[in-house]
N, C-alpha and C positions, 0 to 999 in steps of 0.2 A: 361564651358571654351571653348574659341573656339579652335577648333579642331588642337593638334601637328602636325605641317606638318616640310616633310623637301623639301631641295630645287628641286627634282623630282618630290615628289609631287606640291608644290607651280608653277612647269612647267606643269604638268599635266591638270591644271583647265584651264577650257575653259576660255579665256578672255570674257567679256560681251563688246561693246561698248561703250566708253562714251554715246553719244548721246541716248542710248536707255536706260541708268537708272538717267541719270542727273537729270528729275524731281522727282526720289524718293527719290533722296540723302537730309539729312535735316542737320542744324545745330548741331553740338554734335557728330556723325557719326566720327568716327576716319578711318585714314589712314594708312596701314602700308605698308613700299616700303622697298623691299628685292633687294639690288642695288647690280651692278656687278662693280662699280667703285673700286678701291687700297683700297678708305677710307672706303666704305661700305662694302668691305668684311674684314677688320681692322677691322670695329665694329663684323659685324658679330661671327668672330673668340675670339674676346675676352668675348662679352656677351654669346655667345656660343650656338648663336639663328640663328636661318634665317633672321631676321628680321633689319634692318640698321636704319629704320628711321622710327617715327609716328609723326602723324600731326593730329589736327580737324578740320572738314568741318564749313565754316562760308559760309549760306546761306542766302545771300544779296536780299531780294526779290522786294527791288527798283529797283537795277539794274539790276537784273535778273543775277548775276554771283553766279557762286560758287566759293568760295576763301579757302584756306590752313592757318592755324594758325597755324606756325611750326618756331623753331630755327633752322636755317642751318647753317652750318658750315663755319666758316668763313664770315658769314653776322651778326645772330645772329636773333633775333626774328622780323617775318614781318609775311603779309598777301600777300600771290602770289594767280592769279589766276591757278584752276586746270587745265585746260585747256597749262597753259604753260608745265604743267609736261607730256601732252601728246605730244605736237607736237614743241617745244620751248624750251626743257630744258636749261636753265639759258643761253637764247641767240645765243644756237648752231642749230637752224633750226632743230635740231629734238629731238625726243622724250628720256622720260628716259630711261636708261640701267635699265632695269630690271622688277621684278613684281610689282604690285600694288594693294594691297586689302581693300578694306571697309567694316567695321567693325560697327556695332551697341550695344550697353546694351540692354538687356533684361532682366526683364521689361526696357522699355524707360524712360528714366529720364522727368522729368518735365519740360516743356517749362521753366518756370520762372527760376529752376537750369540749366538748359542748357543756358543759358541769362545771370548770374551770371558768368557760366564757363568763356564764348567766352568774357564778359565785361572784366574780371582779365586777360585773355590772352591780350585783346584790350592794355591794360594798362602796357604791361610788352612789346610792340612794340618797339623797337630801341633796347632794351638792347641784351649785346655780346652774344653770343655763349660760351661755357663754350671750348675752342678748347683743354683744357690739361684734361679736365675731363675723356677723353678715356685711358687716360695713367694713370689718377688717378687709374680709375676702375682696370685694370689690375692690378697695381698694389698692389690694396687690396684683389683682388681675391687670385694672388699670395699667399700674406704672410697670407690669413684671417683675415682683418681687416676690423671692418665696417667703416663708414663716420661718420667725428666727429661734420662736421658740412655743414651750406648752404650757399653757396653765392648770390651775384646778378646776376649770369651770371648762363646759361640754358642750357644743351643739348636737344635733340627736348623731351625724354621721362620726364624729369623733368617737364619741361612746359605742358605738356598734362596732368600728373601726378597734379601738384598746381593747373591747372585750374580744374578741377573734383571736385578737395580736396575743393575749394573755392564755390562750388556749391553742399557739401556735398557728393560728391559720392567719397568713399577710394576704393585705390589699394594697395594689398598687395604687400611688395615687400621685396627681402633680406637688410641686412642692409649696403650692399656693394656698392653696386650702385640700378637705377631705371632705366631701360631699356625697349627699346620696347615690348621684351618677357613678362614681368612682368604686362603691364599691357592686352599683347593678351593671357596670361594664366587664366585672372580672370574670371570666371565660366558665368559673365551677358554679356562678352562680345560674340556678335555671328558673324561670316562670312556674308558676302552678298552679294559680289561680286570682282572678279577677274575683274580687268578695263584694259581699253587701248584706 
């Protein structure tokens, strides 16, 4: 599992520079960003985790980018470059509020499942954001109710969650919701660096 932290520790870890691990970041490589925004501590508070958002690295070695496959809120499912989450966040000249860690399976999953994963996220591009699924969740935590069912529409851990699943690799999760926690508690996944 990779390592419970909380958000003293998650300030503690030395940030690494982009630039000085962007060539070892590969496709599959999950993200998780522990944001200081209203929304992101709204998630945080209800999944009851550090953690607000996870995305997977989609490394384009035509263009030489590395890009994010992630549902955001209120946009709904795209491919942003990483680079905009450091110095660009969504058009304001600077960077994101908050921490940022990357994350690997160990064992590494197989290039061909890792190809499978990122093609089914490819193919879930345009659809919504699931934006009332956060109130859903509370309120099944609330009363103990699991999810009775799935729709077409994503929060970011769902999508990172179906594209794994589509490429064979399962996350255990409760049956209440599937949250960023959920899939940084599963024992293959490990830390690798703290970014900025």
């Amino acid at each position: 599992m990779a390592e419970p932290l909380s958000i003293p520790e998650l300030n503690s870890r030395t940030p690494v520079p982009y630039q000085e691990i962007r060539d070892s970041l590969r496709t599959g490589d999950m993200v998780f960003w522990s944001g200081t925004y209203f929304f992101s501590k709204a998630i945080r508070m209800v999944t009851q985790s550090v953690w607000s958002h996870v995305g997977m690295i989609y490394k384009d070695e035509f263009l030489d980018r590395i890009f994010i496959l992630e549902s955001e809120t209120m946009i709904g499912v795209r491919l942003a470059p990483l680079s905009k989450y450091l110095k660009d966040y969504h058009g304001r000249r600077r960077p994101y509020r908050g921490r940022m860690f990357v994350a690997r399976l160990d064992p590494e999953a197989a290039e061909e499942a890792l190809k499978k994963a990122i093609s089914f996220g490819m193919d879930q591009l345009t659809k919504p954001y699931d934006n009332w699924e956060i109130l859903r969740i509370a309120i099944r935590i609330l009363l103990g109710l699991g999810r009775k069912s799935r729709d077409r529409k994503y929060i970011c851990s769902e999508l990172v969650y179906e594209a794994f699943h589509k490429a064979g690799v399962e996350f255990a999760y409760n049956n209440r919701s599937i949250s960023p926690d959920d899939l940084w508690k599963d024992p293959r996944v490990k830390v690798r660096f703290r970014i900025h």
